[in-house]
C-alpha positions as CSV (number, residue, x, y, z in Angstrom):
1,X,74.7,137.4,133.5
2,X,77.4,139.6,133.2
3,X,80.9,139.0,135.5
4,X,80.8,142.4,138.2
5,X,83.8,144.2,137.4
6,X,83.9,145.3,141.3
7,X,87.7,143.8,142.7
8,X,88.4,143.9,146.4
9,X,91.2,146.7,147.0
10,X,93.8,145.9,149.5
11,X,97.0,147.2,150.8
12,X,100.3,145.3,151.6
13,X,101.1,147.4,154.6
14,X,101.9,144.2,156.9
15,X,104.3,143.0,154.4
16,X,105.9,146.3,153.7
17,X,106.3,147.3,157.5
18,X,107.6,144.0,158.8
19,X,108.9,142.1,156.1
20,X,110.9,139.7,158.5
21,X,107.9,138.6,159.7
22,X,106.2,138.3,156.3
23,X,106.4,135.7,153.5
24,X,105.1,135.7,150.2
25,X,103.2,132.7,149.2
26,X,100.5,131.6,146.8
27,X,97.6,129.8,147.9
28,X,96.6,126.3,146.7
29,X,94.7,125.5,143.5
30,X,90.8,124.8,144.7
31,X,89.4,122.8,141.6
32,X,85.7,123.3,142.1
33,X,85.3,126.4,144.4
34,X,81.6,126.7,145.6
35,X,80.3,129.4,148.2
36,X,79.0,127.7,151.2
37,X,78.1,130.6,153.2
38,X,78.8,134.8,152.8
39,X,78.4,137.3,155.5
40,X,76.8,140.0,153.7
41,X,76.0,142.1,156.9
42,X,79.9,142.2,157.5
43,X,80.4,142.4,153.8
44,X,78.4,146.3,153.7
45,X,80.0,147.2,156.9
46,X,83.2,146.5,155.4
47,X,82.1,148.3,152.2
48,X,82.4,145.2,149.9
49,X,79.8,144.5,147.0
50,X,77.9,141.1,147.9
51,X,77.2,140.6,144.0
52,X,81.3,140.4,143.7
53,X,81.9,138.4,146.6
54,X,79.3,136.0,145.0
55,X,80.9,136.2,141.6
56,X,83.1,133.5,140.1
57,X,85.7,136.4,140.3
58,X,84.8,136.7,144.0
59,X,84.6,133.4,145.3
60,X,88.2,132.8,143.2
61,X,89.0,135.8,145.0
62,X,87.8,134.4,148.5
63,X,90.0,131.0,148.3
64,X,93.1,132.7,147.8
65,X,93.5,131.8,143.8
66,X,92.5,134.8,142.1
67,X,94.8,137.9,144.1
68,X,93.2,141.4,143.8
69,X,95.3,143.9,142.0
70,X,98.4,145.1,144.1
71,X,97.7,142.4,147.0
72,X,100.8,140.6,147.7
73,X,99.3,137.8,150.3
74,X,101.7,136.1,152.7
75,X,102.3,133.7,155.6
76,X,102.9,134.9,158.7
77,X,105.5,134.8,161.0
78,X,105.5,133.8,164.8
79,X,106.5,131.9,167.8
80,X,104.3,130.6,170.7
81,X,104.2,129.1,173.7
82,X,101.9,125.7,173.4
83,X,100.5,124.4,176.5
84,X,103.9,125.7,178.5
85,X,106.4,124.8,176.1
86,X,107.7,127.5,174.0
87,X,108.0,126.6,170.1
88,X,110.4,129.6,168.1
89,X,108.9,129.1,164.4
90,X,105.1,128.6,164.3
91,X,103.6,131.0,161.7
92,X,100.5,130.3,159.7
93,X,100.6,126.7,158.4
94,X,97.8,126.6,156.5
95,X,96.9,130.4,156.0
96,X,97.6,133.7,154.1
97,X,97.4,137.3,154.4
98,X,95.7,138.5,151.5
99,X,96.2,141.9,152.8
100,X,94.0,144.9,154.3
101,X,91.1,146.5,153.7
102,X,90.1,150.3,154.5
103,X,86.6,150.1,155.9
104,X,83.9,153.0,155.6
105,X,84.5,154.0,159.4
106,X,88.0,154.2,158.5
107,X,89.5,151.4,160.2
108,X,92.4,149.1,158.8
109,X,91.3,145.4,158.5
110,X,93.1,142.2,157.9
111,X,91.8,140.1,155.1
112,X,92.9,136.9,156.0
113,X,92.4,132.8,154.6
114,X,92.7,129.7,156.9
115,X,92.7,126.5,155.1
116,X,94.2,128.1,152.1
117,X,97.4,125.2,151.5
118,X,100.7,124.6,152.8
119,X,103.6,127.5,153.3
120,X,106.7,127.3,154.7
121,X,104.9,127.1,158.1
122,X,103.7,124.8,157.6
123,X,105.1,121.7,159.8
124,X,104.7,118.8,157.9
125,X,101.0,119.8,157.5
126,X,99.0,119.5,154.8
127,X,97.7,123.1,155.5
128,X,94.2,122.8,154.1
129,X,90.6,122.7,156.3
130,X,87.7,120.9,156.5
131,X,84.5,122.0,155.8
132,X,83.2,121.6,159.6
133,X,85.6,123.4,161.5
134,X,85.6,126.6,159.2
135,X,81.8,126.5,159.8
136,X,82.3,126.5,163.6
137,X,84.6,129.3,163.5
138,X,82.3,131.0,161.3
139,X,79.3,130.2,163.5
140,X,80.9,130.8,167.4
141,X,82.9,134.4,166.2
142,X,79.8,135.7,164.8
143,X,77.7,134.2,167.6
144,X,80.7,136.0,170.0
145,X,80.0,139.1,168.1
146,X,76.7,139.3,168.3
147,X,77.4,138.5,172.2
148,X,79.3,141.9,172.2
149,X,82.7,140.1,172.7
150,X,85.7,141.5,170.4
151,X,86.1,139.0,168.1
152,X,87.6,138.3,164.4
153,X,85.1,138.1,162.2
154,X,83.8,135.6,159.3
155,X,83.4,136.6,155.7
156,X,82.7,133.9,153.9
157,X,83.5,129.7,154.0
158,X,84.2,127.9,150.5
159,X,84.2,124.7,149.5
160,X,87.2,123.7,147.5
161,X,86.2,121.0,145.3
162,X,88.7,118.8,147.2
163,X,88.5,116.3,149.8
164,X,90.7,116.9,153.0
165,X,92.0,113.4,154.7
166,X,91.7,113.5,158.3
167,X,90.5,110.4,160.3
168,X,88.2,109.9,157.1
169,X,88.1,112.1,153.9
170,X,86.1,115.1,154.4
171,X,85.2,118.0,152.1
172,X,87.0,120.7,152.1
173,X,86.9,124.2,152.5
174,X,88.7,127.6,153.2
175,X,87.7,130.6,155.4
176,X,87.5,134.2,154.8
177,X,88.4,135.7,158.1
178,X,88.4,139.8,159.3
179,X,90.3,141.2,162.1
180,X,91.6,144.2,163.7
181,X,94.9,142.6,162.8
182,X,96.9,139.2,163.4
183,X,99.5,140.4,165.2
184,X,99.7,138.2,168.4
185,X,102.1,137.6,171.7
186,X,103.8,135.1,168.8
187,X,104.9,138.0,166.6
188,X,106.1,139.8,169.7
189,X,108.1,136.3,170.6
190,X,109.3,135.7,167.3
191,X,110.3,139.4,166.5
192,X,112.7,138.7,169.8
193,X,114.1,135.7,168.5
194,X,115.4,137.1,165.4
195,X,118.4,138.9,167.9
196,X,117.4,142.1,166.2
197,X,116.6,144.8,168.2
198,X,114.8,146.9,165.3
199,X,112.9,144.2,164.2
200,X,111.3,144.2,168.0
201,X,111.0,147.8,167.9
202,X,109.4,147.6,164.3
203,X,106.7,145.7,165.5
204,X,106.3,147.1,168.7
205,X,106.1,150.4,166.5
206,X,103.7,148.7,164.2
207,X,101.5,147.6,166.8
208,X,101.1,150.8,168.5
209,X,100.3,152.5,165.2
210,X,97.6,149.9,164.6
211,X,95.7,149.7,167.6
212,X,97.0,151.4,170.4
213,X,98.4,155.2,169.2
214,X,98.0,156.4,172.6
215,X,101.0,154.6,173.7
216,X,103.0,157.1,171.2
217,X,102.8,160.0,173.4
218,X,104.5,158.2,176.9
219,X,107.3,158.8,177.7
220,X,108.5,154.9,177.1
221,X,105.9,153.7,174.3
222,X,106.4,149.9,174.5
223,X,105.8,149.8,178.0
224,X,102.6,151.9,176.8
225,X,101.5,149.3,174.3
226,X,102.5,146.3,176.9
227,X,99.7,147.8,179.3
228,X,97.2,148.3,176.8
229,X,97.1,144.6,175.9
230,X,97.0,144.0,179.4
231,X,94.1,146.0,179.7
232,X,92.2,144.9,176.7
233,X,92.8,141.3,177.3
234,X,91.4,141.4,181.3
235,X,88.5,143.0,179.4
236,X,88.5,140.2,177.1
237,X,89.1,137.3,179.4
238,X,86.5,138.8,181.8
239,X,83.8,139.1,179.0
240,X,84.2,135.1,177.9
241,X,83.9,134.2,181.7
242,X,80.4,135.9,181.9
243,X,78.9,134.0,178.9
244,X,80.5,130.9,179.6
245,X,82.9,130.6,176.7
246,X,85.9,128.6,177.0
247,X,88.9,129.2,174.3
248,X,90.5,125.7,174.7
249,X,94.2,126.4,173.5
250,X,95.2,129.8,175.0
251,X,98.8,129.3,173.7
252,X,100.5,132.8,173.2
253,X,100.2,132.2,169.3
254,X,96.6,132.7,170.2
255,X,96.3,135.9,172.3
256,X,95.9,139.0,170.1
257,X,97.8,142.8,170.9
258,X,94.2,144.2,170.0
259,X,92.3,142.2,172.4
260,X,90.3,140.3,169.8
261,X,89.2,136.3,170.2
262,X,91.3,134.4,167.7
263,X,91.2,130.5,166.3
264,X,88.0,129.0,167.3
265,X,90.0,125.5,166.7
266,X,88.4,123.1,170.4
267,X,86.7,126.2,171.8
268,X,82.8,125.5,173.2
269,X,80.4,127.1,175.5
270,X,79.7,125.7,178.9
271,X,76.6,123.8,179.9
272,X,76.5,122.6,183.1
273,X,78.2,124.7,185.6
274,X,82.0,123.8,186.7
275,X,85.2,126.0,187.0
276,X,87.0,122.8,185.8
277,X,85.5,122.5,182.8
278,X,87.6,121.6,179.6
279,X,86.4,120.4,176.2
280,X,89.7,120.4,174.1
281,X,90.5,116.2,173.5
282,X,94.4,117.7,173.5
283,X,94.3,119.5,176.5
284,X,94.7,116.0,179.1
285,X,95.9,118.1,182.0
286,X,93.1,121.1,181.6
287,X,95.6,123.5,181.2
288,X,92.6,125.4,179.6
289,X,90.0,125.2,181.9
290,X,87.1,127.5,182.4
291,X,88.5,128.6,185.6
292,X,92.1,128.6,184.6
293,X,91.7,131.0,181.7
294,X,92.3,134.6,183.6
295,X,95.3,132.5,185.2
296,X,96.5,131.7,181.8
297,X,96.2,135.1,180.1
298,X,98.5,136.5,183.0
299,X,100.7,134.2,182.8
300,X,101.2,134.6,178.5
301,X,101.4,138.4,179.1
302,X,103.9,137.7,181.2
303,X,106.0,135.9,178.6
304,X,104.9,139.4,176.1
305,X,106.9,141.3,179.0
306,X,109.7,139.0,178.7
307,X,110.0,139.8,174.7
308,X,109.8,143.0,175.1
309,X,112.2,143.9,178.2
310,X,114.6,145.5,175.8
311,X,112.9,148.0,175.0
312,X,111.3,149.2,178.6
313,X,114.7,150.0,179.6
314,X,118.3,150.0,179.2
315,X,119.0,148.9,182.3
316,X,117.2,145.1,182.8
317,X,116.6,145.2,186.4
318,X,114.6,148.3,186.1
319,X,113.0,146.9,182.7
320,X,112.2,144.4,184.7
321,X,110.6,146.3,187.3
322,X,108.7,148.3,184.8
323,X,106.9,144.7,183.9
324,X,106.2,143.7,186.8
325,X,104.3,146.9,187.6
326,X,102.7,146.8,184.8
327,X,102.0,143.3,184.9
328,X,100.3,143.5,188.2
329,X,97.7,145.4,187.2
330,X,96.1,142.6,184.9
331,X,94.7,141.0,188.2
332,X,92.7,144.1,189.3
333,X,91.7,145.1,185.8
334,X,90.4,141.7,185.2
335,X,88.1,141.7,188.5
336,X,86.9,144.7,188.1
337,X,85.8,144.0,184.6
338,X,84.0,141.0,185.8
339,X,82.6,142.2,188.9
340,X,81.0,144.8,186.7
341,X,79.6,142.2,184.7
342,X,78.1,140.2,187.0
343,X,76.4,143.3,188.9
344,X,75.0,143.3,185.4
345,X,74.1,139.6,185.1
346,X,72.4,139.7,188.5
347,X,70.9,143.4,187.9
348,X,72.8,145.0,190.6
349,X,72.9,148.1,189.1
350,X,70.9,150.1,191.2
351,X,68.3,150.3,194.1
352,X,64.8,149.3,192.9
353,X,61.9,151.1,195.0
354,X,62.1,150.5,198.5
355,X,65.3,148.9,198.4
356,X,69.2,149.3,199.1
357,X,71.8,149.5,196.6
358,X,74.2,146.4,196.6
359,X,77.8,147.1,198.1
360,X,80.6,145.5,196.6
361,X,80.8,143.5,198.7
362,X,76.9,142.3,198.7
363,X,77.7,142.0,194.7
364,X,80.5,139.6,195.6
365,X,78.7,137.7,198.0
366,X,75.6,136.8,195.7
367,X,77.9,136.1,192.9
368,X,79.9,134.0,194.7
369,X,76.7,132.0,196.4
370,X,75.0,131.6,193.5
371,X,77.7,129.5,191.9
372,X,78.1,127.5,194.2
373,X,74.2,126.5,194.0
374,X,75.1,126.3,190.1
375,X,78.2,124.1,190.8
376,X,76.2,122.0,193.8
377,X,73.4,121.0,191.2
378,X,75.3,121.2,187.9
379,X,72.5,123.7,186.4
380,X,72.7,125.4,183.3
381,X,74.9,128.4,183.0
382,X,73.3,130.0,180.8
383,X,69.8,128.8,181.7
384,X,69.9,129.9,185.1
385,X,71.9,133.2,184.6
386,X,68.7,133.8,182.0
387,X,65.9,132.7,184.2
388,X,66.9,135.6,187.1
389,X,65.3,138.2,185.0
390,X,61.8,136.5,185.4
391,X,62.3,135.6,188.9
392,X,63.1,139.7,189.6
393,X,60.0,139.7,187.9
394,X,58.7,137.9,190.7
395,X,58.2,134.1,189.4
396,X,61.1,132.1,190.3
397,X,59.4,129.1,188.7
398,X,62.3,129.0,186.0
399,X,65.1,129.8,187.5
400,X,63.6,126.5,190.4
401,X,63.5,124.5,187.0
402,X,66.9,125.3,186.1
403,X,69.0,125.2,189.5
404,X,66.5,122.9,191.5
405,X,64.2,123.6,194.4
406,X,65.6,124.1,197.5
407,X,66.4,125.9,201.0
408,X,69.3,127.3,199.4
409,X,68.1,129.0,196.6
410,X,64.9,130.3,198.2
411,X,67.0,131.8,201.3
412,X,69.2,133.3,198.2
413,X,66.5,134.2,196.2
414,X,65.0,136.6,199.0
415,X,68.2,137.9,199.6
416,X,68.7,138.8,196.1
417,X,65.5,140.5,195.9
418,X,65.7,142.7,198.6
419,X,68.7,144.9,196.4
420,X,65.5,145.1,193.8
421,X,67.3,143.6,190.8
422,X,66.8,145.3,187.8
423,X,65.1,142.6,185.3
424,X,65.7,145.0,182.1
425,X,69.4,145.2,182.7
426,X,69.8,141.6,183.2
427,X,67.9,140.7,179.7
428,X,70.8,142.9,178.0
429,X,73.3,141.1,179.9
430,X,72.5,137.2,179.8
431,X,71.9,135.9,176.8
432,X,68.7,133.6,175.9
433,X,70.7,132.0,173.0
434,X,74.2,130.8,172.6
435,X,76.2,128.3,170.4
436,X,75.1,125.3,172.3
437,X,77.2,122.4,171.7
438,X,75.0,119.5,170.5
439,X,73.2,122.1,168.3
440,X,76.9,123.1,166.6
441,X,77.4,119.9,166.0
442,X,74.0,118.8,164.8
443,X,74.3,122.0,162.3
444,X,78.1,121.1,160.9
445,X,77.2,117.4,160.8
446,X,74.5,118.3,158.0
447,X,76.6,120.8,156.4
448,X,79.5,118.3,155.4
449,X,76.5,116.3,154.4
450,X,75.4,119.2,151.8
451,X,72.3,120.5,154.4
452,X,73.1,123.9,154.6
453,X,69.8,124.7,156.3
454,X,70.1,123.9,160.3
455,X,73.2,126.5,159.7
456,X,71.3,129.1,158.5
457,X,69.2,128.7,161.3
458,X,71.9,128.6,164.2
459,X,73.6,131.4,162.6
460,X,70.0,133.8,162.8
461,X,69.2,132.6,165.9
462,X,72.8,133.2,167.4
463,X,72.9,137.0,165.7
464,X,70.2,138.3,168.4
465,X,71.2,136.5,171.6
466,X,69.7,138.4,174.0
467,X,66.3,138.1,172.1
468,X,63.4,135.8,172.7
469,X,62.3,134.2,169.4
470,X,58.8,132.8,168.4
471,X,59.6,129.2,167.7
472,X,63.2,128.8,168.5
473,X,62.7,127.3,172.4
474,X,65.4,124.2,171.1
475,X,67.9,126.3,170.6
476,X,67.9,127.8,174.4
477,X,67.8,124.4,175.9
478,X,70.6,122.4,177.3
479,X,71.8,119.2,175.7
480,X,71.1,115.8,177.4
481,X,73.2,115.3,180.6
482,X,74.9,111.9,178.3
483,X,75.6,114.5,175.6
484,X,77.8,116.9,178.1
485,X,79.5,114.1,179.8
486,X,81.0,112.6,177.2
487,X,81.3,116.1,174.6
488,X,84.8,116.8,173.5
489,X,86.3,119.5,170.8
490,X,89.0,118.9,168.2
491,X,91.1,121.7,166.5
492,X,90.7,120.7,163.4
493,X,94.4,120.4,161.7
């Protein structure tokens, strides 16, 4: 068979627009690449050609060692702040810019490799992947895209033909990643640190040119772009809450200026209910928590404020001010964003026949009851947010399975039921399906064994969440109680 003479097409514009932060870098030799898995639905809406991508030319093309014409891939700069601490040179250790892409709709897309080799970044590192956590990145961003959560996105994983050495040797392997861009609260940081004040302003400039144009047209456009992310990442924050997804290391070199979920490294989905639950084996003091993670994005934009104070004013007491104004509107934005969620998730949308709409306050008060019964019995999150929709329905015998029978419920139950809970909006809003743990790590565990099947599985069952699947009742049920007590996540460096 003939070799597709289709190339990938990318731009440099990155590199040409911020070249302090940019630099340029090949990517390691693979010796034996093989494609382990290719997201062809994001390949057409991205306008690739699938029989390229699957070429020897493409899968070359998707490690990093064969660079499209006019690409100029590089590693990019930032800072971060890492559990509190703030480190001034981060930048990606073991991944390149390959450059961007101009998709059909018209939007500007990163092409981006994680686990491609060492750069200058690279701290002692040996900057390549395993095989297993480029699958679970691959598997929980499109399972978060498929939840409606703004996301990266995964292209493709391939094996290098090399083994990685981490506690044991394990095969190796690179990801393809998408996103809106990879310019973080880092770049903002390290743009800062350079003492060069049109550096800041080039990426401030950048970043409003990329994602948030309608900042241009105020009359201070920094302090325009500053509440946008603020904005976008209460929306953001408030989405992972409702599904139950906890990030695990929400350093600043982690939180987007688009609003997109970045590095899936320790990240998991919570089983039983609890505010305080962390999964990250680095995160000793649960930093990161479930609960903690609104908290935590405040505080980080706050640190973004502190980058940018320069440019909100002249004068720093009244830059200063500008922040904090802008800064206090995070909290708000974030519960209102989540309040309208859960009036979702508990289909208080509306009055049913016979019955009175839900105040905010009734909203609240439900919401706030009905964790605690989750929390008090350790139930299922997602189990139990899922079993409301049959119990609206009028059988509660699945949502009693999941939470346990008891006073409690019932007297919450009738309650509930008397706002007349719409059933059809809660089956759009929890999902039947999500990246359970022991199921991720049954599926990744084959994988680095060669068994690429219980992946392909996961992955179709995870790209129609909300969707109840003939077959597939193993992948909507919880993992033993021994399996969540002792479950912890690993970054994968």
């Amino acid at each position: 068979m003939s070799e597709p003479s289709v190339s990938l097409s990318l731009s440099h514009e990155f590199a040409d627009a911020l070249p302090a932060l940019a630099v340029r870098w090949p990517a390691d030799a693979a010796p034996d690449p093989r494609l382990l898995v290719l997201n062809e639905s994001l390949a057409d809406e991205l306008g690739l050609d699938v029989a390229f991508l699957r070429s020897e030319l493409g899968v070359r093309t998707l490690v990093g060692v064969a660079v499209p014409p006019g690409a100029t891939p590089v590693a990019q700069a930032y800072s971060g702040h890492q559990f509190g601490g703030f480190s001034p040179r981060l930048g990606d250790g073991r991944a390149l810019l390959l450059g961007e892409l101009r998709a059909p709709d018209g939007s500007l897309r990163d092409l981006h490799l994680k686990g491609s080799g060492p750069t200058p970044f690279a701290r002692a590192g040996d900057g390549l992947a395993a095989v297993g956590p480029m699958l679970r990145e691959y598997v929980m961003s499109e399972a978060m895209h498929a939840l409606g959560i703004p996301t990266t996105r995964s292209l493709a994983v391939v094996a290098t033909g090399r083994d990685v050495q981490r506690e044991s040797a394990l095969p190796g392997a690179v990801l393809a990643r998408v996103a809106a861009s990879h310019l973080r609260v880092g770049s903002v940081d390290f743009a800062r640190g350079t003492g060069d004040i049109e550096v800041l302003r080039a990426v401030v400039d950048y970043a409003i040119a990329r994602h948030h144009p309608e900042a241009a047209d105020g009359a201070v456009p920094a302090l325009g772009l500053f509440r946008a992310v603020v904005a976008a990442q209460a929306d953001l924050v408030a989405r992972w809450m409702l599904v139950g997804f906890v990030h695990g290391v929400m350093n600043t070199d982690n939180m987007t200026l688009s609003g997109e979920t970045i590095d899936y490294g320790p990240c998991a989905f919570m089983d039983a209910y609890d505010p305080a639950t962390v999964f990250s084996s680095i995160d000793t003091q649960g930093r990161y928590a479930y609960g903690n993670q609104p908290y935590i994005a405040e505080w980080n934009l706050a640190r973004l404020a502190e980058a940018m104070l320069p440019l909100f004013d002249d004068e720093l007491e009244r830059g200063v001010e500008l922040a904090q104004e802008a800064l206090a509107e995070f909290r708000p934005l974030f519960g209102a964003a989540r309040a309208a969620g859960m009036r979702r998730k508990l289909g208080l949308v509306g009055a049913g026949a016979g019955a009175a709409s839900a105040s905010d306050a009734d909203a609240e008060a439900l919401a706030g009851e009905f964790h605690d019964l989750l929390a008090w019995t350790r139930a299922d999150y997602t189990s139990s947010f899922r079993a409301l929709s049959s119990a609206a329905r009028g059988d509660a015998a699945a949502l009693e399975q999941a939470v346990g029978v008891s006073d409690g419920l019932d007297a919450w139950v009738e309650r509930w039921r008397s706002f007349g809970p719409d059933a059809e909006v809660m089956d759009a809003a929890n999902p039947i399906y999500i990246p359970r743990n022991h199921l991720v790590e049954e599926a990744l565990a084959a994988a680095t064994s060669g068994d690429l099947e219980p992946l392909r599985w996961l992955t179709m069952v995870l790209s129609t969440p909300f969707t109840e699947r003939s077959g597939a009742q193993r992948y909507a049920e919880p993992a033993t109680a021994d399996f969540i007590a002792g479950y912890r996540t690993f970054c994968g460096t």
